[in-house]
Residue frames as qw, qx, qy, qz and C-alpha x, y, z in Angstrom:
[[0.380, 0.714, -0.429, 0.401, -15.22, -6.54, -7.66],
 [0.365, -0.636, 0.498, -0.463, -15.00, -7.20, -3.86],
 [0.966, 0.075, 0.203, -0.139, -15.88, -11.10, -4.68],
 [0.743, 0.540, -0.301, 0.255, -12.99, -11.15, -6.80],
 [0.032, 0.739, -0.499, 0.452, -10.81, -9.30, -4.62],
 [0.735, -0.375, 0.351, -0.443, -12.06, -11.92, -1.98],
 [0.986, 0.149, 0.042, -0.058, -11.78, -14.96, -4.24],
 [0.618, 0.546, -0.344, 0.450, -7.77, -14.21, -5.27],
 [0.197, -0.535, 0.648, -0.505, -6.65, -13.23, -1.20],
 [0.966, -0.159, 0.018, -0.201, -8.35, -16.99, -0.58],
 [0.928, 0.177, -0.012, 0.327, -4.97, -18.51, -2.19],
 [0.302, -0.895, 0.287, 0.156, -1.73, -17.74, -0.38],
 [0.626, 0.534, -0.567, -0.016, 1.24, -18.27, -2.15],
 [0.866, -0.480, -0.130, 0.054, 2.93, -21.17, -0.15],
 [0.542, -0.761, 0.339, 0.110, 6.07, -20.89, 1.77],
 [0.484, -0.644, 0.483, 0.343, 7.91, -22.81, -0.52],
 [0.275, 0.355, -0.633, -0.631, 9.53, -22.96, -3.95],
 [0.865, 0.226, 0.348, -0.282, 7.83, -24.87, -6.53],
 [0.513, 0.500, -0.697, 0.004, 10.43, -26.98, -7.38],
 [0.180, 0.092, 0.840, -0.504, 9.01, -28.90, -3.15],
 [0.275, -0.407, -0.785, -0.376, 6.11, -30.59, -4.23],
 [0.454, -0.413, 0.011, -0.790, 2.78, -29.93, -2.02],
 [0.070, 0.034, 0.961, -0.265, 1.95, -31.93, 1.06],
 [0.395, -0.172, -0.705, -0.564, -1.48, -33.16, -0.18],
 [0.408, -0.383, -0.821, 0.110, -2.71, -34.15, 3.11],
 [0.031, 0.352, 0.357, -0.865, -3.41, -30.74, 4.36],
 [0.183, 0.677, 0.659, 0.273, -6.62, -29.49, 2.87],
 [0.326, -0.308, -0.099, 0.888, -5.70, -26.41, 1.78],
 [0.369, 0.703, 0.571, -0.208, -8.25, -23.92, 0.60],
 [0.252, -0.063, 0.395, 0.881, -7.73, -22.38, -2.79],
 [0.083, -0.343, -0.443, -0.824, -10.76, -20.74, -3.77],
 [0.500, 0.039, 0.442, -0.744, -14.25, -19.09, -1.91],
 [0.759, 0.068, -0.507, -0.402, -16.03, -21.91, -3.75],
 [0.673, 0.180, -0.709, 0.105, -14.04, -24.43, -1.66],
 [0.238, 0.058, 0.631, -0.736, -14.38, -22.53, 2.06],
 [0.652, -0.116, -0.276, -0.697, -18.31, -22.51, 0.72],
 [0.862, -0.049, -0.385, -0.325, -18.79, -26.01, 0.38],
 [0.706, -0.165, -0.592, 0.353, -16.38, -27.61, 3.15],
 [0.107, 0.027, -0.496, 0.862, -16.58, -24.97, 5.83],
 [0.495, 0.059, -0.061, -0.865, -20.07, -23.50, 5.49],
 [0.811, 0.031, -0.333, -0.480, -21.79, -26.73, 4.16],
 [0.616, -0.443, 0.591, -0.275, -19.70, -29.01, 6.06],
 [0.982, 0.172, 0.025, 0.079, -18.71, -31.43, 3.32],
 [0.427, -0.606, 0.567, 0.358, -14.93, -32.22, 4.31],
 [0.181, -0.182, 0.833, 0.491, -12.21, -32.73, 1.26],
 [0.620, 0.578, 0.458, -0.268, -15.24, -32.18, -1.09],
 [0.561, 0.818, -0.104, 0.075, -12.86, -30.70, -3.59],
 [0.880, -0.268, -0.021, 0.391, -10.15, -33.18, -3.95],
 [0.189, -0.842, 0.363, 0.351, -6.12, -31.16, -3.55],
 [0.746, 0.583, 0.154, 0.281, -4.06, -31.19, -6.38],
 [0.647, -0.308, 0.059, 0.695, -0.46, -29.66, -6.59],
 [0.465, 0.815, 0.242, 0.247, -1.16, -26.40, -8.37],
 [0.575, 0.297, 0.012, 0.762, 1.18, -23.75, -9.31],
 [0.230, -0.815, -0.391, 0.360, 1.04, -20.67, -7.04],
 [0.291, -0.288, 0.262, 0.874, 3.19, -18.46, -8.72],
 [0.300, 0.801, 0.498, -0.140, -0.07, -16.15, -10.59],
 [0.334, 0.419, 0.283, 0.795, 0.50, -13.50, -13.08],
 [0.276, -0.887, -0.233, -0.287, -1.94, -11.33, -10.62],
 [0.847, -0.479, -0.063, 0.220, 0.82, -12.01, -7.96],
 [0.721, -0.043, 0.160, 0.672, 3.99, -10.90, -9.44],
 [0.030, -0.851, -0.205, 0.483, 5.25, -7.54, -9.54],
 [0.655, 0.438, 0.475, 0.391, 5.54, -5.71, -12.71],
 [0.098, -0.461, 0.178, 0.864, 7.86, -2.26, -13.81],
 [0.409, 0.824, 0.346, 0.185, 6.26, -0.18, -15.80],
 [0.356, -0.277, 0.091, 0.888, 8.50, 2.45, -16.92],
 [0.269, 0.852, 0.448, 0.031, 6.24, 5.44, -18.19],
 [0.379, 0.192, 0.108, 0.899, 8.66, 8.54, -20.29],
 [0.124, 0.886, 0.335, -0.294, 7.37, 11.88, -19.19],
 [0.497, 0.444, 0.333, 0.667, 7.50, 13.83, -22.41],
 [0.020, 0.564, 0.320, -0.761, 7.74, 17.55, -21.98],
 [0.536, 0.738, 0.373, 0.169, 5.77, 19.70, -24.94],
 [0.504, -0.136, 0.183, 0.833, 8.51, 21.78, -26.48],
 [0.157, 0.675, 0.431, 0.578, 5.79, 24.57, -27.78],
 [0.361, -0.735, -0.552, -0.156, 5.87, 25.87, -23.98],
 [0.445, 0.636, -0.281, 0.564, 7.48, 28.14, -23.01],
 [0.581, -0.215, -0.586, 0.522, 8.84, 28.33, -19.45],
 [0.242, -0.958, 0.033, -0.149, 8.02, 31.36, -17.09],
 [0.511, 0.366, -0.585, 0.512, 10.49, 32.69, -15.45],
 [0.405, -0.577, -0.592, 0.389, 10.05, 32.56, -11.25],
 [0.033, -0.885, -0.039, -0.462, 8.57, 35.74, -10.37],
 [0.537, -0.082, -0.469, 0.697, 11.43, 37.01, -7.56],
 [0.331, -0.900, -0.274, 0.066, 10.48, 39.58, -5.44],
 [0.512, 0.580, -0.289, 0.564, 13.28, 42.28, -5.47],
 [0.253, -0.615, 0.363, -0.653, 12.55, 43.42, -1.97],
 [0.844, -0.270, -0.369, -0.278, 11.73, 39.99, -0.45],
 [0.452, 0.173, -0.456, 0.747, 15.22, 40.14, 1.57],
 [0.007, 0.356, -0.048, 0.933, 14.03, 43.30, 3.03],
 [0.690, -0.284, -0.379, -0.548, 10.23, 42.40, 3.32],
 [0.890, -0.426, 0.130, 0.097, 11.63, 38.92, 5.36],
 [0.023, -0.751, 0.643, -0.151, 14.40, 38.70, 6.83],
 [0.277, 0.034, -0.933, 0.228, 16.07, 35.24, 8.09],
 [0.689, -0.528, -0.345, -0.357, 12.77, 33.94, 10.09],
 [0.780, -0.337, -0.501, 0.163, 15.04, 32.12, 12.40],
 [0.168, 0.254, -0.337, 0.891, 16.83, 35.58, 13.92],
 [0.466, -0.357, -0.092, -0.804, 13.12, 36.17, 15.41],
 [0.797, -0.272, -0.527, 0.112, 12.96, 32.32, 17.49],
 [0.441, -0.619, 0.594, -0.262, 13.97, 32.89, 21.34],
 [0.250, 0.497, -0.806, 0.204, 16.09, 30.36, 23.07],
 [0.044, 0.085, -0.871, 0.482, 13.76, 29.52, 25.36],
 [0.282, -0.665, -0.654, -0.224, 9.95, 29.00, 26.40],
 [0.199, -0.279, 0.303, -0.889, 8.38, 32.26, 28.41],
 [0.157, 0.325, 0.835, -0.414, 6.25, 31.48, 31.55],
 [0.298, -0.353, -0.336, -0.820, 2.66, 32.20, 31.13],
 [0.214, 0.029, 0.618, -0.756, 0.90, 33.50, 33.97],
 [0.471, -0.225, -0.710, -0.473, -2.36, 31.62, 33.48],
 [0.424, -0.312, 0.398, -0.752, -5.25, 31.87, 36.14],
 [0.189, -0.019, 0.982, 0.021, -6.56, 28.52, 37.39],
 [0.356, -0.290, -0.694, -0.554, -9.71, 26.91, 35.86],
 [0.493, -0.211, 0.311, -0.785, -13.38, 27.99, 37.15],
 [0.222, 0.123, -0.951, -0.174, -15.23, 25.07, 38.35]]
């Protein structure tokens, strides 16, 4: 899997539509076969270039739309409410100060 994954990030699409031919004279590496044998082994332009289509079916980005179905046999709860929960808590934010208190903090022993 990690070969693959390797072998398909080898070929960047190219910068520009393909409807602009390829400039042929760059040697451009499309596969880990092709670094292999002309990087690694050191035969140059062993695998001759060829205009190929870059536009991949792996490449392109595809909508799935997926329906979430609900099951109609289930019956909803209702939320359980607390009757006293008012009471219990109050607004949290009535309990915030305005400000930071010092703390008297003795220095570190060393």
């Amino acid at each position: 899997m990690g070969l693959y994954l390797l072998n398909i990030s080898v070929d960047t699409i190219d910068e520009n539509p393909s409807y602009i031919p390829e400039d042929l004279s760059i040697n451009d590496q499309e596969s880990i076969i092709e670094i292999i044998v002309e990087k690694v082994l050191g035969y140059e332009n062993a695998i001759a270039e060829h205009d190929d289509n870059d536009t991949n079916e792996r490449s392109k980005k595809s909508s799935i739309k997926i329906d979430l179905i609900t099951n109609p046999f289930i019956e909803e709860k209702e939320q359980f409410i607390c009757p006293n929960s008012k009471a219990l808590f109050p607004n949290p934010y009535l309990k915030l100060s305005l400000g930071y208190i010092k703390i008297d903090t003795p220095p570190p022993l060393i």
